[in-house]
N, C-alpha and C positions, 0 to 999 in steps of 0.2 A: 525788072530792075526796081520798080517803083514796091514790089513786095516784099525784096532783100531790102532794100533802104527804108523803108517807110520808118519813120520817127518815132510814129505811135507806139509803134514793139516796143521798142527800149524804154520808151516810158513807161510803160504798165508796169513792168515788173521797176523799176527803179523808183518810181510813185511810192507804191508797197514796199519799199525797203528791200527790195530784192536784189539781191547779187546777180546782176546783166552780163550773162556771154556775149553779148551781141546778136550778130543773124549770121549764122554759120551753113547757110545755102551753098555757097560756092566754095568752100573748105569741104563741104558734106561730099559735093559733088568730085572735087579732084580728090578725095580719096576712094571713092566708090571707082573712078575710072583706074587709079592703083589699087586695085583689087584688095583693099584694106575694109575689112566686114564690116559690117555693124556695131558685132558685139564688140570690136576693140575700138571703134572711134566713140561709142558711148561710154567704155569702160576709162580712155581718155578724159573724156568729157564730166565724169564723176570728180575725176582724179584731180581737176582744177578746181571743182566743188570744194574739196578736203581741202585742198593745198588754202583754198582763201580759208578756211576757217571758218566755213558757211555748213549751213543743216538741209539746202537747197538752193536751188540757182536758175534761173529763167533765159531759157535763147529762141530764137526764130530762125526756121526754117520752109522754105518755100510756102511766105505765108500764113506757118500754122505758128501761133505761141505753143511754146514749150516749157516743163517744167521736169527737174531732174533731183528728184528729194534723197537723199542721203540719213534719212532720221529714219530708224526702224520704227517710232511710232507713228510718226506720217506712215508710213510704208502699210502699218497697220492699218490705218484711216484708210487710208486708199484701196486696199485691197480685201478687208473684210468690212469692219465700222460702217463705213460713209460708202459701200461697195455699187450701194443704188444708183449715185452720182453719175455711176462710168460703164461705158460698155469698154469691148475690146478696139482697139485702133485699128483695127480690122477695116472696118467702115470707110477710112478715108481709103482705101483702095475702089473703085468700082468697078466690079464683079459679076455685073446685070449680062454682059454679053459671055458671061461663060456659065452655063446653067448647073456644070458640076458643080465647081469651084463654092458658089455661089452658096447650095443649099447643104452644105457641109454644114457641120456642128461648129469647128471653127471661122465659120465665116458669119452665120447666124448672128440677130443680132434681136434686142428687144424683147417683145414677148414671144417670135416663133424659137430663140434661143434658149429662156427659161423653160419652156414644157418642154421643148428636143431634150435639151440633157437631162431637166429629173425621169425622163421615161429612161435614156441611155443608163443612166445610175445604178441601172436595176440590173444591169448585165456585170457589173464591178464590185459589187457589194464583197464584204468579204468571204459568205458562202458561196459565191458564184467563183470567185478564185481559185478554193478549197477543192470545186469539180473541175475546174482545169489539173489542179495539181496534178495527176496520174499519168497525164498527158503532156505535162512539161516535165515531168520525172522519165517519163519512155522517151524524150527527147534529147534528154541529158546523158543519156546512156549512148544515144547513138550520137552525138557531139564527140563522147571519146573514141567511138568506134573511128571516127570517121578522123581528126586527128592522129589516130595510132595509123591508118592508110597515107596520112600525110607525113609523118615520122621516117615512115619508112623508105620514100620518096627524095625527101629534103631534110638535110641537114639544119633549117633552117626554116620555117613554116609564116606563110601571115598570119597569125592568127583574130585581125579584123577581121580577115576572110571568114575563117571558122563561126566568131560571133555573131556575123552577117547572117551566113546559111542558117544557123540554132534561132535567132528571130525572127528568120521567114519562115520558116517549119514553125515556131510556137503561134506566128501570128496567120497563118492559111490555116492550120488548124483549126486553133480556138475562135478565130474570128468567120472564116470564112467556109469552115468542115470539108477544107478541102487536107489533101493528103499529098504537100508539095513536093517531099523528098528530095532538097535541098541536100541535106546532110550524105545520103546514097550517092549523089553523083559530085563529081570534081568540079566539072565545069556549071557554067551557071542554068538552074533550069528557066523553064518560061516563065512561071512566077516568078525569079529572081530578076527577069529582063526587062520584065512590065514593073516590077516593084522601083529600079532603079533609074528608067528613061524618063520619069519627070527628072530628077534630078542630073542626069546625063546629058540633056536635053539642052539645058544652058551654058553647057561647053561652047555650044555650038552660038555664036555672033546672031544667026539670025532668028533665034530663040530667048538669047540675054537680055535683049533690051522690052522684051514684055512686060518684068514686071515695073519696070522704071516708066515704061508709057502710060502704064495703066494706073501709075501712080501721081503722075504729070500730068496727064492728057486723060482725066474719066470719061468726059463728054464723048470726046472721038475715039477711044476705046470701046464705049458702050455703041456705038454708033455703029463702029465695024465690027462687033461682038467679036474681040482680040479675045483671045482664051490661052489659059495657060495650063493646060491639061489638053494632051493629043489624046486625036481620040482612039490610036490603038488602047491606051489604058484606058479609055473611057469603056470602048465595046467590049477591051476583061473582064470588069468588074458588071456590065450588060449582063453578059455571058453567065456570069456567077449567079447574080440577083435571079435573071430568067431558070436559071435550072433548079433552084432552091423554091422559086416561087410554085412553080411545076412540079416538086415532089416531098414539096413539107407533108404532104398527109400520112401519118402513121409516124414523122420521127420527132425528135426531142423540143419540145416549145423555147425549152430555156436558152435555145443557142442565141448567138449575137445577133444573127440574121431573123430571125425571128423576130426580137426584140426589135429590131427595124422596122419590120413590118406593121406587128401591131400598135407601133409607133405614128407612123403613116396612116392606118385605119385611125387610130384614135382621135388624133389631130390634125389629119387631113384629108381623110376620106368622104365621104358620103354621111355619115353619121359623127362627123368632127366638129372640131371647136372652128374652123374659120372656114369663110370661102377662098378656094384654091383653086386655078387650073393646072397645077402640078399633078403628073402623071404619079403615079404609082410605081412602076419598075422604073424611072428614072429619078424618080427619090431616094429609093430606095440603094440602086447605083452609086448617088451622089454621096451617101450617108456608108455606105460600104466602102468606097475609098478613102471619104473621108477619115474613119477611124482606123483604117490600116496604116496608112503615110507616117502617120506623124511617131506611132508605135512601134513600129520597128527598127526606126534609122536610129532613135535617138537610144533604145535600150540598149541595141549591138553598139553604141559608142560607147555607153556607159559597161558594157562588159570587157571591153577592147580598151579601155583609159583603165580600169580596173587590173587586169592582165599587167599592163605597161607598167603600174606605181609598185607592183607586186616584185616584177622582175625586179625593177631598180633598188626595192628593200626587203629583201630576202627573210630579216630578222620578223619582218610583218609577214613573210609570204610562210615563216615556220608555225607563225603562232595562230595563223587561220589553217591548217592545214591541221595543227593540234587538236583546235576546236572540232573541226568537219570530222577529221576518224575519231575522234571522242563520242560523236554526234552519232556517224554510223554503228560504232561498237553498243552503245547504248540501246541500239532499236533495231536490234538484230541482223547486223549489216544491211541496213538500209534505211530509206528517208519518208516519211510522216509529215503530212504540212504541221502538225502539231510541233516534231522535233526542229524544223528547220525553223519555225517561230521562234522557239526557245534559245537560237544562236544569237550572241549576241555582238563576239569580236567581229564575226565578218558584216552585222551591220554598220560599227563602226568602221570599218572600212570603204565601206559601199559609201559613209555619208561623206567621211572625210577625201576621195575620188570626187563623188557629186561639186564638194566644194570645190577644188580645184580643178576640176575639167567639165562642167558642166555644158551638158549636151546642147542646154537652151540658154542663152546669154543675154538675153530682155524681155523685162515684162512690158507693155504696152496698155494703157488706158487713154481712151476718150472722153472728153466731159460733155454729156448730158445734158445735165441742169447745173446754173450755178451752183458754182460750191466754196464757202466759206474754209479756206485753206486754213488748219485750226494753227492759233500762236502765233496768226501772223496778219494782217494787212490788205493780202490778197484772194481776191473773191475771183476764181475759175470762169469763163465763160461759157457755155455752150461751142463745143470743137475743139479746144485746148485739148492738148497732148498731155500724158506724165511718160516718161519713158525711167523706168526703172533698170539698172543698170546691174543683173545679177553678180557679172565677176566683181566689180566694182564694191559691192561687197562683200563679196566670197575674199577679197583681198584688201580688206581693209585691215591696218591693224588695230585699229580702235576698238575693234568687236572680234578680231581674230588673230589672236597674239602668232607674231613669226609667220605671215600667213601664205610664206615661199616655201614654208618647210610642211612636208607631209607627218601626220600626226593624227594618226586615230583616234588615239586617247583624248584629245579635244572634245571628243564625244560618248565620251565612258558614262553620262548622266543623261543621254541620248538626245535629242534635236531639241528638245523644249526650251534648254538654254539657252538657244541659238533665236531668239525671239526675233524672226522678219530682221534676222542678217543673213537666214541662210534660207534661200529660196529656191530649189532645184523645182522644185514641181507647184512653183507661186503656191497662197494659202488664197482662201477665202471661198465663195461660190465657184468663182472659175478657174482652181486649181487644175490641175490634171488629173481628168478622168480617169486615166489607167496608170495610178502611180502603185499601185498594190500589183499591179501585174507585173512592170517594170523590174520591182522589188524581188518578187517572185521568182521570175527570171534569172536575173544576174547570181542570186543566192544560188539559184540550183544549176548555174551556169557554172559557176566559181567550185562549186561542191565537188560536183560529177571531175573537174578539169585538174584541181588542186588534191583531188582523193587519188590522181593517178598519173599527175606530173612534175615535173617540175619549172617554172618557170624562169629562164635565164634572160639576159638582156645580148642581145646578136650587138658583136666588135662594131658595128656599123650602124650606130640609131641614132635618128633626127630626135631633140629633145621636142616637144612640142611647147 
């Protein structure tokens, strides 16, 4: 009680001229037990921002000062400029008793963060995309295959379903050179069981409340090493890492898992930049999960929020469908990562989706070292929060005119305009590693699906 009340909070930011929410602990907390996300209690929280007529606004929660900026050149500051200042808000989690969790690239923090991702970088580049292409192209074939067996079935199809399957197949492939066949069967395979019981997992009451413990309580989390990765998924991805390590010899360096590897030799091995008693196959595991999780959930929503806007405006779903057989008649009935570059309405689509339905709904920074908050008064502490509010954004209409109404053409001049109002995949160092995948994806997603359907809206849809 004494860290919801404390005085101090309100003052800091009201000292500085700061617009004070107050300490929204116990607001945070009765909507988090009415299953009210994150993203819409921050998207709220911006939206009183706007309403006072502020360019940022400071509140307290459970202890931590918080800051919630609304100026896309702050936003800038924060996220690239001034980017040294901040790691990710990762950190006020503690992690120590789950050793997956833990050495994931998302979790990472400091200087073992900086070297993990520029070695990861190397597997994302845009040629390294270009050798997947062949192999998200043979995917995308068998996505309609596999749709026209579900046509045939139902008058009526999920087709999140469909998106779901076509992202685990591009992500066991290309990430993990496994061969899931997803798309072949109906029902869900074993990768698809293990991909989705982390997040299954907290249906269940005596699973939900780990990450709120671990978020409350680090000390005694760390103490009882609470973990939030079971280890059936842990010994998967075991499994994967052990058999790859076992028969790299003779196959392709370039693959993802590779790049893990010599990742691990380089900077924590035996001839590495630090002293580690981290194993080798269980880094390697931790770093194998890590970059699958986050890749597939959120590409299959962005293909499946895509599908949904398509249905409901048919006039947009004829004028990409123009584009794509224009595309294909051009390149001799078929697709070139060259040609699918050169489309441009369906990336207008894709971004104007991203803005309205974004997969990821906050960015999160922690402060570092003080930091002189520019054109204003207040100077950051060390542990200060920024919590950036993507929809909040994405629906302002200050920076996005009519921002209820769908509107590709918004983006006819392509994202540059959209200067840090439109953040699907954050900007700066710690953007999203695999946003050129993502991209890749949903295009040859939309291509293969729109070159041989047609997409109607079923009597019976929940608006989201």
């Amino acid at each position: 009680m004494y860290l919801i009340q404390n005085p101090k909070s309100r003052e800091y930011y009201k000292s500085a001229g700061i617009l004070d929410l107050g300490d929204v602990s116990i607001n945070y907390v009765n909507n988090f037990s009415r299953q009210i996300s994150s993203t819409t209690y921050w998207m709220e929280m911006y939206n009183r921002v706007k309403e006072a007529g502020a360019s940022l606004a400071g509140c307290g929660l459970a202890g931590h000062d918080i800051l919630i900026p609304r100026s896309p050149a702050l936003i800038k500051s924060i996220l690239v400029k001034d980017a040294s200042h901040f790691d990710r808000v990762g950190n006020l989690l503690s992690l120590k008793g789950d050793y997956i969790a833990s050495k994931t690239l998302l979790c990472l923090q400091g200087e073992d963060w900086t070297k993990t991702r520029a070695k990861f970088e190397a597997a994302f580049t845009p040629s390294k995309i270009r050798r997947n292409f062949v192999q998200v192209d043979k995917l995308g074939k068998e996505l309609v295959q596999y749709l026209n067996r579900e046509v045939e079935k139902e008058a009526q199809i999920n087709f999140g379903q469909a998106a779901l399957k076509f992202t685990t197949d591009v992500t066991g492939s290309t990430m993990l050179n496994l061969d899931t066949g997803s798309l072949r069967t109906r029902g869900p395979t074993r990768f698809e069981e293990i991909l989705d019981k982390l997040f299954s997992s907290f249906d269940n009451f005596a699973n939900w409340w780990k990450p709120g413990f671990i978020q409350w309580f680090p000390r005694i989390a760390t103490y009882f090493k609470v973990t939030l990765v079971d280890e059936e998924i842990v010994e998967f991805y075991r499994n994967v890492a052990q058999f790859e390590m076992n028969n790299e010899k003779g196959r392709d360096r370039n693959n993802f898992v590779s790049v893990v590897r010599s990742t691990w030799e380089e900077l924590y091995g035996n001839r590495g930049l630090y002293d580690s008693s981290d194993h080798e196959e269980e880094w390697i595991t931790a770093n194998l999960f890590g970059m699958v999780l986050p890749g597939y959930k959120t590409t299959e929503t962005l293909i499946a929020m895509c599908a949904y806007v398509l249905a409901l405006h048919q006039d947009v779903q004829d004028k990409v469908r123009d584009e794509i057989n224009a595309t294909f008649e051009s390149n001799q009935d078929d697709l070139d990562f060259a040609a699918v570059n050169r489309m441009t309405y369906i990336d207008m689509v894709i971004n104007e989706t991203l803005r309205m339905y974004s997969p990821i709904g906050l960015v999160g920074r922690v402060c570092k070292k003080e930091y002189p908050v520019p054109d204003t008064n207040l100077v950051l502490k060390v542990g200060d929060v920024i919590i950036i509010s993507l929809y909040g954004l994405h629906y302002d209409e200050e920076y996005h005119e009519n921002p209820e109404i769908f509107d590709p053409e918004r983006f006819s001049s392509g994202v540059k305009n959209k200067d840090f109002s439109f953040l699907p995949f954050t900007q700066g160092p710690r953007n999203c590693i695999g946003s050129r995948m993502a991209m890749l994806e949903t295009k040859m997603a939309l291509c293969y699906v729109l070159r041989n359907f047609k997409l109607t809206r079923p009597q019976k849809l929940s608006f989201p």
